[in-house]
N, C-alpha and C positions, 0 to 999 in steps of 0.2 A: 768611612766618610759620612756617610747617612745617620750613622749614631753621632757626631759631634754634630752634625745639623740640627738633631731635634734637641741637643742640646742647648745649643746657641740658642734658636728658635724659643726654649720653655721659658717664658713670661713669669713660671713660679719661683724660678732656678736665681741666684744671687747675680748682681750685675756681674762680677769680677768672674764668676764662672763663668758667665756666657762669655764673656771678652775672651777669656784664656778655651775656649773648644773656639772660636771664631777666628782666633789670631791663628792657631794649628791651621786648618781649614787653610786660612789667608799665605801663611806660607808656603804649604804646597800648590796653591794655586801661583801663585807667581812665578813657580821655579820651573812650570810648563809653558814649553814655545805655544806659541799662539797655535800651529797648525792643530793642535790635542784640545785647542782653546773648548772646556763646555761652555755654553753660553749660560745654560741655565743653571748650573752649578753660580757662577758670577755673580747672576742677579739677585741670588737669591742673598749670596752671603753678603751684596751690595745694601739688600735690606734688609739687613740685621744689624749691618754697620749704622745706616742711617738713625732703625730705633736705638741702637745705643749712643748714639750722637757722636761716632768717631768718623768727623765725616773726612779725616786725612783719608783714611783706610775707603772710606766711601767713593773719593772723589781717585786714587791710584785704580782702585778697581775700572771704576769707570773708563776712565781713559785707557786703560788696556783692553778694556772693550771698543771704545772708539779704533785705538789700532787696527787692531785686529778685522772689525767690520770694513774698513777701508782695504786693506788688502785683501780679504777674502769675498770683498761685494757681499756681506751679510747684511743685509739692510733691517731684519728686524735687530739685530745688536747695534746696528750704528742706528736707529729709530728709540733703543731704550736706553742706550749711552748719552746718548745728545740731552734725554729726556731727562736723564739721573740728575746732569749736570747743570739743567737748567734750572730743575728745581734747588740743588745745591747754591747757584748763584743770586734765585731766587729771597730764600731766603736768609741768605748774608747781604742784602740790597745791593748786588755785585748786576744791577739790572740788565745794562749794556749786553754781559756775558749773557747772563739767563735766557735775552732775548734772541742773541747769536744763536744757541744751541736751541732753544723751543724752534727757532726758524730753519734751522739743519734737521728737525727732527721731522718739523711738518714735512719739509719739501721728499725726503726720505719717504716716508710714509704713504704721502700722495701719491708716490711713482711705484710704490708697491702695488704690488696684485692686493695682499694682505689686508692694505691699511692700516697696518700696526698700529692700535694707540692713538688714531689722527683725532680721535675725538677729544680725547683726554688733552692733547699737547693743544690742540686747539682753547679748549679753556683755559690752562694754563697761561697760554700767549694771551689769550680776551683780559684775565688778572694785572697780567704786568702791566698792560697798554694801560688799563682803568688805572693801575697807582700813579701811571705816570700822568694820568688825566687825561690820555689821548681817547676821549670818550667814543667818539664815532667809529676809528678803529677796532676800541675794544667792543663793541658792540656786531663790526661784522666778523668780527672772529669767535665771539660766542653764537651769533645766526649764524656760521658756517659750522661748529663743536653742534649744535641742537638740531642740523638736517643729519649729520651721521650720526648721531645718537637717539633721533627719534628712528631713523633706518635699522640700529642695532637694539634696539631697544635697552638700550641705557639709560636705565631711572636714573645712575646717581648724576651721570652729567649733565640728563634732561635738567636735572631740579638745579644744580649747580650753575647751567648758562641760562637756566630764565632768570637767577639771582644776579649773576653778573648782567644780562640784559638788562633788568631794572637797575641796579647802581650806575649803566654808564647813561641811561635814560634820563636818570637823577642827577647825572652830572651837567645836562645840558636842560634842567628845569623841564623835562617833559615828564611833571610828577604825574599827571592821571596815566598815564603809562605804566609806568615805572610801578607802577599801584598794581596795573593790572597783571604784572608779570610777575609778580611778589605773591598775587593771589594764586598764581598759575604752578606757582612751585610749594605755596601750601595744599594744594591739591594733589601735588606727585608726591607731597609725602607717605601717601598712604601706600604707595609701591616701595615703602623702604623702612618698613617697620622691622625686618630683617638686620637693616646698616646699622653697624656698633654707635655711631653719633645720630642713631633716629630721635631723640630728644633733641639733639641741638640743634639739627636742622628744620625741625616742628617748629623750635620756636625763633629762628633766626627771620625767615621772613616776617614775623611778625611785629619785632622789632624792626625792621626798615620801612614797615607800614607807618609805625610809631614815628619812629622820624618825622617822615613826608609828614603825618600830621601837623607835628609840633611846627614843621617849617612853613604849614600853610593857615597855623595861629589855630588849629582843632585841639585844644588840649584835650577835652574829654576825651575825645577818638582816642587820642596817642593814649589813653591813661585805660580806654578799654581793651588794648590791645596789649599793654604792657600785662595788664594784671591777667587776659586770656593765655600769655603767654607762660606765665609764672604759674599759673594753674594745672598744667601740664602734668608735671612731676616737680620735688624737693631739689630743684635748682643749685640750691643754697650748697648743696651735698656732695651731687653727683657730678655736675658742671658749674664749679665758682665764680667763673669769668663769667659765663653766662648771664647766670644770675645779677651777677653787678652790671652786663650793660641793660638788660631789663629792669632791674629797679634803678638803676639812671635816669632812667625815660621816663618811669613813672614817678621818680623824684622828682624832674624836672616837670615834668606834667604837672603835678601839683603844686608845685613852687609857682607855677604860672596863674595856676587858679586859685592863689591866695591861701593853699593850705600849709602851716608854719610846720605841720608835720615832716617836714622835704627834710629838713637839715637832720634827724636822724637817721634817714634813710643815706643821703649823703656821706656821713661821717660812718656810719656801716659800711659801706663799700669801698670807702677809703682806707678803712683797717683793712679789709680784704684785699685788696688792693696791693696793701705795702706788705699784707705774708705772702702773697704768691711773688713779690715784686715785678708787677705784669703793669710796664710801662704804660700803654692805652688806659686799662681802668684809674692808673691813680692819675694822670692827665684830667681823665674826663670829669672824676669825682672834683678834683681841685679846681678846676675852671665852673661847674657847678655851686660850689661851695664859694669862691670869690664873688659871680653872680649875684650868689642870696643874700651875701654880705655886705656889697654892694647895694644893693636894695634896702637894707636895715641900716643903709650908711652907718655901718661901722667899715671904713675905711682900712684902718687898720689890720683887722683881718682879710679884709675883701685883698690889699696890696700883698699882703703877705702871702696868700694863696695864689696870687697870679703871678706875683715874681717866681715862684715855686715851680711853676707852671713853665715860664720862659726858660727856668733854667734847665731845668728837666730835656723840655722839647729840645732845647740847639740841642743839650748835649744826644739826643738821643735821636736827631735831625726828626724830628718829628716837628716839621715846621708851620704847617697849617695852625697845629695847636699852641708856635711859639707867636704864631701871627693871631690867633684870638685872645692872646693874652696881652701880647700889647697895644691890643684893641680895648680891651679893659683896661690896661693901666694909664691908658690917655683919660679915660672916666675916671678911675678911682683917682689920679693924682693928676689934676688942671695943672699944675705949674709944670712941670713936666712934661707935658701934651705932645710940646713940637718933638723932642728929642725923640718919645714915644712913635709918634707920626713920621716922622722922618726913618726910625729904624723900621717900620712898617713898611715904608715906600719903599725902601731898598732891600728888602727882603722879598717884599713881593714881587717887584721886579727883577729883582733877581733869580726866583723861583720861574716866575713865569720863563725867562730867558734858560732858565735850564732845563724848564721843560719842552721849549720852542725847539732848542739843541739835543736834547734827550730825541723828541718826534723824529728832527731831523737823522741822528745816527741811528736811529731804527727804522727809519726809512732808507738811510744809504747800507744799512748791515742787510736789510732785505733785501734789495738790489744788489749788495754785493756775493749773497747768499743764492738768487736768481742767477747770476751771472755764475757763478761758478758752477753753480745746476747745470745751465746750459750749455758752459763749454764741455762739462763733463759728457752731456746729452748728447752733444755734438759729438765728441772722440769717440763716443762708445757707440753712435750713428753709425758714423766712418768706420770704424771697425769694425760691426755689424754689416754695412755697406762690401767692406773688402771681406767678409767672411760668405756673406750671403753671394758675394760674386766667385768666391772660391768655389763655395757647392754648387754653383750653379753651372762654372767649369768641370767639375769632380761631375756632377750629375749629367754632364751632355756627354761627357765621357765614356761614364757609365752605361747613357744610352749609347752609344755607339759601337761601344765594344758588344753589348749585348745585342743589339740588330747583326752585327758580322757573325757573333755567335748561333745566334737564330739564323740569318740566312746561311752559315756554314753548316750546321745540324740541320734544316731544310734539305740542302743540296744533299745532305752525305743519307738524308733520310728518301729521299728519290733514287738514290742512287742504291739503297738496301731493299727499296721496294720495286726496283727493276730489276736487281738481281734476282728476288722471293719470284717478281713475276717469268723471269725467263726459268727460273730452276722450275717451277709450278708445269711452266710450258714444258720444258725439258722431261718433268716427270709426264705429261700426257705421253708429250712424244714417244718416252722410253714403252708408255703401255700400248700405246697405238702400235709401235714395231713390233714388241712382243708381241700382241693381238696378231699382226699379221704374219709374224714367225709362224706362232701356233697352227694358226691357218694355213700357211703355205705347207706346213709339220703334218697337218692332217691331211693337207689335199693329197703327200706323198703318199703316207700310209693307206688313203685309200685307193691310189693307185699300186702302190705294193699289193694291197689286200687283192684289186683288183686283175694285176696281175698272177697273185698267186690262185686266183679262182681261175685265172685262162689256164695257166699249167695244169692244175688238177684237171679239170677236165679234157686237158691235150691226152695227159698221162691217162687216164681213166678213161677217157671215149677213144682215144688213138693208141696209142702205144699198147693199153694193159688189151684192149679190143682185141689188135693184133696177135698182142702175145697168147690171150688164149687163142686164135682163129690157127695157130701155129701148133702152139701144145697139143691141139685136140686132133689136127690134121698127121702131127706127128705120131698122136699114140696109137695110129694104127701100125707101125713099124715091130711096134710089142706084141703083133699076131699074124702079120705078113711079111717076111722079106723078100718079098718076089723083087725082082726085078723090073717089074712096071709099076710097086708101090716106092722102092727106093727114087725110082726117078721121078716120080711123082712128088714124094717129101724132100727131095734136093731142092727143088720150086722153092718149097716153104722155108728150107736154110736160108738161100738168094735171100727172100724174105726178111730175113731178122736183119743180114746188114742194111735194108733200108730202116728196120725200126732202130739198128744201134744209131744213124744218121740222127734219128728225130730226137734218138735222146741228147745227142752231142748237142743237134742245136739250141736243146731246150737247157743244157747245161752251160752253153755259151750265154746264154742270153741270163743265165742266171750269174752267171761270174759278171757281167756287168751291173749288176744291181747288189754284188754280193758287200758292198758298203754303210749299205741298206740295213744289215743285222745290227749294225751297231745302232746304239742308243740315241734319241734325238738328239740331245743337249750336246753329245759328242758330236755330234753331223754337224749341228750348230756352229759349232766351234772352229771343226775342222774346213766348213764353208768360208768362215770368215779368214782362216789362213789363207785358202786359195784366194780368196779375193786380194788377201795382200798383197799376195806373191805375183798377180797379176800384174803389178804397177811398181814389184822391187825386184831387186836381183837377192833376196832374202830367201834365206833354206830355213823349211821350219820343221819342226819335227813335233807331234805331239802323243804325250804319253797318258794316258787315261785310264783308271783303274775300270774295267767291264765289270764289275762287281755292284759300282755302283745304281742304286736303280733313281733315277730321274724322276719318273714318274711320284718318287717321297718327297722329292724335294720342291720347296714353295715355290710355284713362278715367281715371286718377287725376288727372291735369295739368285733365281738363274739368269735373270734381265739385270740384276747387280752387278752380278759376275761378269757377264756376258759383258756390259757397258764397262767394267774392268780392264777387261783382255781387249777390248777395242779401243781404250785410251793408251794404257800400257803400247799396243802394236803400232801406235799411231804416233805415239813420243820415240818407240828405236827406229821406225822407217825416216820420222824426222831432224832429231838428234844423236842416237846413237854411232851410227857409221858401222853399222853390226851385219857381219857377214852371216850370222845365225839364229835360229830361235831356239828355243825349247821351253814348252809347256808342259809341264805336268799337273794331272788332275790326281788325286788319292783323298780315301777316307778312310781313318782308323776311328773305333770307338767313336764315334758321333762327333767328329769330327774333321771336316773337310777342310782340305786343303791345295790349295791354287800356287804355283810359282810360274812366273815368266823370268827367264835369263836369254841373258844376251853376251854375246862378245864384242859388244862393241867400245867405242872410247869410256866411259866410264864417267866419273864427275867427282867432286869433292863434296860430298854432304856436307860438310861442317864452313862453308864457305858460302856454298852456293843459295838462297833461300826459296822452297817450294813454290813452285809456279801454281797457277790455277788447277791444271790438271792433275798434279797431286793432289790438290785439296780435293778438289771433286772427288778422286780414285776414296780417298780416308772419309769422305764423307758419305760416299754410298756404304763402306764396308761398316760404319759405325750405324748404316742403316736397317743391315741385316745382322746387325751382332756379333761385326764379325772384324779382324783386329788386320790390318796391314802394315808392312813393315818394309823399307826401300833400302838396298845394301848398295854402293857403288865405288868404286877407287879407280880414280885415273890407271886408265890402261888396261882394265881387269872388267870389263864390265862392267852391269848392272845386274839386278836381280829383285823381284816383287814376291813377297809373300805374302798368301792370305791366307788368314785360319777364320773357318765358319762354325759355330755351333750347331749342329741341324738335328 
């Protein structure tokens, strides 16, 4: 696609080539739904059409860019469509149109963020208004083209609405004006020495100066401004039309001032004139040439050139110039006058009435162009309105669900930090008890110890006392047997059943402590059974490997355990309905191992969902690294395993 563009596009390239890569291009562009529409694919090939002057293909492009922008609210395509099209209407003098679509394009433009173009379409609008003579109009429509183009810095339109400012200036005789804004856009030329028409626009104002002269009877001016102007560059060359209205003005200029030289300069532009066949020059030369002829009364040629002139203008409605022609021909031919005069008054007023009608329908096209703006403003308010009410419901929504959400995450966050804080509590508690176990574990053992320092010395100052005071009393038996040493050492026999007495009782007192050997942790344990069995009708039995030594094991790992078997004993005293315990304690290979069984009702694990107290029991065991496991079946029990790594 890009290569048949720069085809189309090469200026060096034969007309009929560029037409046949642009016509390719043109077909596949049409045979895309709008939704694929590119814009600037469009535009572009819009203006290749235009310079090749196939302005069917111009004006189909366009208007599927107008589609398009209306469905899809693309406002820079419906702002360069309306623009295509205006200028298209432009210039086919299809005015009415032109003015429609420059006014579709403004109002477009305006309501952009963009501004697409507002400045451009603005001049263009100041153009039509001035042909159709609605001067004051066009005048504030090029003041409003020259504040956003002096904002963008737009030399070309700058220099282009001070031009249009002075023509419509000049339309209502405010020449010294009109002078000065002529002067104001030969001064921006020199910001536009870059633009491809910088000669022409160098010397277009200065032929409007030239004018104004001649209309306020300065022929010199007009003749120094003409010939300033032609000084420029080879006019004659480079821009022909140019040329011929510059040497016009200075034809005429000197035709004023008595110089006979005018009529060659006339009949030169006149040829020129009829090779480009550019209806204005050969008008203005012809109406020149009748003048002069006129003045040299030679009639004959003077009529002959003005009728030239009328006939030209109707047919090419160039009627200003059919109306100075028979303005002259009422001078060149008296007999004639009235017929002359009369087709004058009714031309002229007729023009004026079609321009009074013309003012009018561009004033109802712009009002009817508002009004549709507006309604459209209006719907798209409204629907704006019921959108902006939609989000405004979606968003109270929004907030609403999110405050329940926040205060449901609050509550459930109070409610995790009460738990953290009673488990926190829970762990003091758990060390405070242990701390007081231990305590209590020691004060035993120093009562053991304490105990077993009374017996030693029972044994040792009483008993062993005795037994020698006996032995040594006896071993006189081993060198006397008389008869008054035997009844002597029969005393000392009597004797010993009082010392077997003492040992009995010290071995009674020791069978009541003899629970005592075993290991704390076990005591521990087996305390806490008693205590249950206090308040159940519960047989418990517990099996504990003596091999184990407690004192390896971490107090934390035995206040786990420990807080274990007291949940565990506390869920069969409550739920089970269990006539039995059994706890076994064992360690193989480093690692220890806890079961609690029960014969009681039992439960359905796969049914029933873990209460608090399981979690607890798996949450201390995953605290000392250590795995538990809960087995149950209606009617069979229960049973708790724990495996400890230690």
């Amino acid at each position: 696609m890009d290569s048949l563009f720069l085809i189309a596009e090469n200026k060096g390239l034969r007309k009929g080539q560029r037409i046949a890569s642009s016509n390719i291009i043109y077909d596949y562009i049409l045979r895309q739904p709008n939704t694929f529409l590119n814009v600037k694919d469009h535009l572009r090939l819009a203006n290749i059409y235009y310079y090749l002057e196939d302005y069917d293909k111009y004006v189909t492009i366009n208007n599927k860019l107008l589609k398009f922008s209306v469905e899809t609210k693309n406002d820079y395509a419906g702002v360069k469509a309306n623009y295509g099209l205006g200028v298209y209407n432009l210039i086919n003098f299809s005015n009415d149109s032109a003015f429609f679509h420059f006014s579709k394009a403004e109002k477009i433009s305006k309501r952009s963020k963009e501004k697409f173009y507002y400045e451009e379409i603005s001049e263009n609008k100041a153009n039509l208004l001035f042909i159709n003579k609605d001067y004051s109009g066009s005048e504030i429509a090029a003041v409003n083209a020259l504040r956003f183009a002096l904002k963008n810095s737009n030399h070309r339109i700058i220099y282009d609405s001070y031009i249009t400012i002075g023509n419509s200036l000049g339309g209502i005789n405010d020449l010294e004006k009109a002078v000065e804004y002529y002067k104001k856009a030969i001064a921006k030329t020199e910001d536009l020495k870059k633009d491809p028409q910088y000669f022409s626009l160098k010397a277009q104002p200065y032929n409007y100066i030239g004018k104004i002269s001649q209309k306020n009877g300065n022929y010199k001016d007009a003749l120094k401004y003409a010939d300033s102007a032609l000084s420029f560059e080879n006019y004659r060359k480079i821009e022909p039309v140019i040329f011929c209205y510059l040497t016009n003005n200075k034809a005429y200029s000197k035709f004023k001032l008595g110089d006979n030289h005018c009529l060659d300069l006339f009949n030169e532009t006149l040829k020129i004139g009829d090779s480009l066949q550019n209806i204005p020059v050969q008008l203005t030369s012809k109406l020149y040439l009748s003048e002069y002829f006129l003045s040299k009364k030679d009639s004959i040629a003077a009529k002959r050139h003005a009728d030239e002139v009328r006939i030209l203008a109707h047919s090419n409605k160039v009627f200003e110039d059919e109306l100075k022609a028979l303005e002259l021909l009422s001078k060149i031919d008296p007999r004639n006058n009235s017929a002359y005069n009369k087709r004058y008054i009714t031309l002229n007023d007729s023009l004026q009435n079609v321009e009074r009608a013309t003012r009018n329908k561009f004033a109802r096209i712009e009002f009817e162009t508002d009004e549709i703006t507006n309604e459209k403003n209006t719907a798209e308010a409204e629907k704006e309105k019921i959108s902006t009410q939609r989000w405004m419901i979606l968003g109270s929504s929004l907030f609403f669900i999110v405050i329940i959400i926040l205060f449901y995450v609050s509550r459930l966050q109070r409610a995790k930090n009460r738990e953290l804080r009673y488990l926190q509590q829970q762990q003091l508690a758990n060390a405070e008890i242990y701390q007081l176990m231990l305590e209590q574990q020691q004060k035993i053992e120093e009562g053991k110890q304490i105990e077993q320092r009374r017996i030693s010395k029972e044994l040792h100052d009483g008993i062993m006392g005795k037994l020698t005071a006996i032995r040594l009393n006896l071993f006189v038996l081993g060198k006397n047997t008389d008869p008054e040493t035997i009844a002597r050492c029969l005393e000392h026999i009597d004797e010993i059943q009082n010392v077997e007495k003492e040992v009995r009782k010290i071995s009674h007192d020791l069978s009541q402590n003899l629970f005592a050997d075993v290991s704390d942790f076990t005591l521990m344990v087996t305390n806490l059974m008693e205590a249950a069995k206090g308040h159940s009708q519960l047989q418990f039995k517990l099996v504990a490997d003596e091999k184990i030594d407690w004192n390896n094991v971490h107090s934390v790992v035995k206040m786990q355990v420990y807080r274990i078997l007291q949940e565990a004993l506390h869920n069969i005293q409550k739920y089970a309905e269990a006539k039995s315990v059994c706890i076994r304690i064992t360690r193989e290979e480093g690692l220890l191992q806890i079961s609690i069984a029960d014969d009681g009702v039992g439960f359905d694990s796969k049914t029933i969902k873990p209460g608090i107290g399981h979690k607890n029991m798996r949450e201390r065991a995953v605290e000392i690294n250590g795995e538990l496991a809960i087995w149950s079946e209606l009617g069979k029990g229960t049973q708790i395993n724990l495996k400890i790594i230690t």
